[in-house]
Phi, psi and omega in degrees: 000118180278127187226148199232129112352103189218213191064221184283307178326296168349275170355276171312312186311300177309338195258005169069035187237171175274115179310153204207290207273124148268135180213151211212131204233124172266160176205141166115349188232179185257183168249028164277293266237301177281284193322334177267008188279339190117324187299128206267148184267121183255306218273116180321281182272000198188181215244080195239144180208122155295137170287145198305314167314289222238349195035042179287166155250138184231123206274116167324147159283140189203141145252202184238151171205106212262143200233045118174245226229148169095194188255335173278013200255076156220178172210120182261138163235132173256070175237192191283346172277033163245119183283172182312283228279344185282317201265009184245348173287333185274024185257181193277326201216153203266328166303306173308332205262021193251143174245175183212131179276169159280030147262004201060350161307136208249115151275079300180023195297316206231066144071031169292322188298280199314339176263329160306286175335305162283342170111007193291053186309113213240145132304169147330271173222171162326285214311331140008232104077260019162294154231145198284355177286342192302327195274343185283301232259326198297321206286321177326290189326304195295273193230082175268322204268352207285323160347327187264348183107003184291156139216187169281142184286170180286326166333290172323306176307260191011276230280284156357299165293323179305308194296312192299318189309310199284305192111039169269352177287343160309315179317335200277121189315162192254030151281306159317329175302324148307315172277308184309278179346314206295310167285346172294315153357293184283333172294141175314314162266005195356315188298346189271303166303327178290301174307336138324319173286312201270350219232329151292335186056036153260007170275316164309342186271295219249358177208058184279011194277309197291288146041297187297320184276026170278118145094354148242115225304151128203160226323133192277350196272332211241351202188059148351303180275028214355288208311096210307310192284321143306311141324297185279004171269311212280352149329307170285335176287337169268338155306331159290307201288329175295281188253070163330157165042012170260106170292343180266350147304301151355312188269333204268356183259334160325291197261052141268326154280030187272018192270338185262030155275342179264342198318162164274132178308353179268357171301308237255155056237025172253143176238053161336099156090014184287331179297022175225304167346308202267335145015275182318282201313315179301301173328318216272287177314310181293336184285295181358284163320320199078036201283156158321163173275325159314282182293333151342288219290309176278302181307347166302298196271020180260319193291282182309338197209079179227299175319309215287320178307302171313325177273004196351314209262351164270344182292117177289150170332302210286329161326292187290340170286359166268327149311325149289353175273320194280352166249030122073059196279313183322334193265314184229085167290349193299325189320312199283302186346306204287265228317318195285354198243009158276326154325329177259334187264314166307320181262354154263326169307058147212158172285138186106326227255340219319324216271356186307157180260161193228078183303328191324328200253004113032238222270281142033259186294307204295336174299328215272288198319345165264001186257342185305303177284003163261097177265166177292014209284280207315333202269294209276342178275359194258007179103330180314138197206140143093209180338317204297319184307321206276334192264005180253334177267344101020261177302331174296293183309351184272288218315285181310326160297324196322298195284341165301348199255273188333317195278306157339283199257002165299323178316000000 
């Protein structure tokens, strides 16, 4: 059985990163032929099987043909007359596109080897175009690698404006949409996938709420970089940098300002009230998408309590204890962590600030971990039952930020 190692393993090895996924292109055989080897059938749309052993997947070498809209408007064919060099021309990108023999020896038909080296993200072919999940995944790619120096070739980029241009990204189910997002999210750069999409003019299409701050001023005293859209690249890069590989920080640092995409031009460069503004707009995205619930759910509240946060320190007790109630943290603490470090990725995303300290958050944690340690135990041995509980416990967590809030800033 001729079998090539191909893809991202490839890739990375080369690039010196650690291989997570092996994936694997067979060629020369049927899947009559893998069913008797022992190998179990995964693949939906096309001929993919795990190995008995190792539980890799190994794919028929096949091509494609695309017969209508989307990431799903194809036809596939898989028989043993399909070579190698047929199934690495229809993949996206020519670093993708390397096969490695079990001999180790690098199979290398479109020029990967020479663009890993340049630093290059290239297509294949014409054939690019063909699918619109392509413009997403390219934009991931810069950032997960630009860290490494890629950037996308100009060829590409075209081709990229083509597909936004033509309306095939409408095409794409918003589950798909989501996943790319969702792993760019986790990427070192994320801010960098917005610019590519917006630089492509596919971020109106699949994100016009974010879209919108591109190109709007705000206060220079408060927001060094003015442009709101500039802002929101470099928010989201700091927010990978707080919480690597956490997308729902990620997300909650995404939609937290979208609100000041609606502002009226004659408001700016003040955005009186955006954090009630943007509201809407997160619905709007989350509903689209189809997002978790959690995240949904945390970029609601980076949107809605990003000021309050940002004032901490102004905040009456009973304020800050209503802010935990209202992102329902006692119950779900993970809420406030996200919230506080979307928060935070807001007030280093700007320029000159990255390096800045962010006591609010703090500050914060110490509150909520004292209003945390006031249980119903004392209230309830003391005869209190039913409301009653609920307003002595209420009232103790007031006290106790009061006196930590005392204690705090005398400090």
């Amino acid at each position: 059985m001729q079998a090539y190692l191909v893809g991202g393993a490839v890739r990375d090895a080369l690039l010196g990163r650690p291989v997570v996924d092996r994936d694997w292109v067979v060629v020369g055989q049927t899947a009559q032929a893998m069913l008797e080897r022992g190998f179990r059938p995964v693949g939906r749309d096309f001929p993919v099987f795990l190995h008995p052993a190792t539980n890799e997947e190994y794919a028929l070498a096949r091509t494609e043909r695309k017969s209508g809209h989307g990431y799903h408007g194809f036809v596939f064919h898989a028989d043993p007359s399909v070579t190698l060099e047929d199934d690495l021309r229809r993949r996206d990108l020519t670093i993708n596109a390397i096969a490695q023999a079990p001999d180790g020896g690098l199979v290398d038909p479109f020029g990967g080897m020479h663009d890993l080296q340049a630093r290059v993200l290239r297509h294949v072919s014409p054939a690019f175009v063909e699918d619109p999940l392509r413009v997403l995944r390219v934009a991931r790619f810069v950032a997960r690698f630009a860290p490494l120096g890629f950037r996308v070739a100009d060829e590409t980029l075209a081709l990229m404006r083509a597909v936004a241009g033509a309306g095939e990204l409408a095409h794409l189910v918003p589950e798909r949409v989501w996943a790319e997002t969702e792993k760019a999210l986790r990427e070192p750069r994320p801010g960098l996938f917005l610019r590519v999409l917006r630089e492509t003019g596919a971020l109106a299409v699949l994100l016009p709420e974010v879209d919108r701050l591109y190109g709007v001023p705000q206060r220079p005293e408060y927001h060094p970089e003015i442009d709101a859209g500039l802002h929101q690249e470099m928010v989201s890069d700091m927010a990978a940098r707080l919480a690597p590989g956490d997308s729902q920080v990620g997300l909650a640092a995404l939609l937290h300002d979208l609100g000041k995409g609606i502002t009226p031009a004659e408001q700016w460069p003040r955005h009186i009230g955006h954090e009630h503004a943007g509201l809407p707009l997160v619905e709007a995205v989350c509903t689209r998408l189809k997002l978790p619930a959690e995240h949904a759910a945390s970029a609601r509240h980076a949107c809605r309590h990003h000021l309050q946060v940002h004032r901490a320190a102004e905040l009456k007790p009973g304020t800050v204890l209503s802010l935990f109630e209202a992102i329902d943290a006692f119950r779900r603490p993970d809420r406030l962590r996200v919230l506080l470090l979307a928060c935070e990725a807001d007030q280093r995303g700007r320029l000159g600030r990255e390096e800045s300290d962010y006591p609010q958050a703090r500050y914060l944690r110490a509150c909520f971990e004292t209003a945390r340690a006031v249980t119903a135990t004392p209230f309830v041995a003391r005869g209190l039952a039913g409301k009653a509980v609920g307003a002595a416990i209420q009232q103790a967590r007031t006290a106790a930020i009061a006196h930590l809030r005392e204690v705090h800033f005398k400090s």
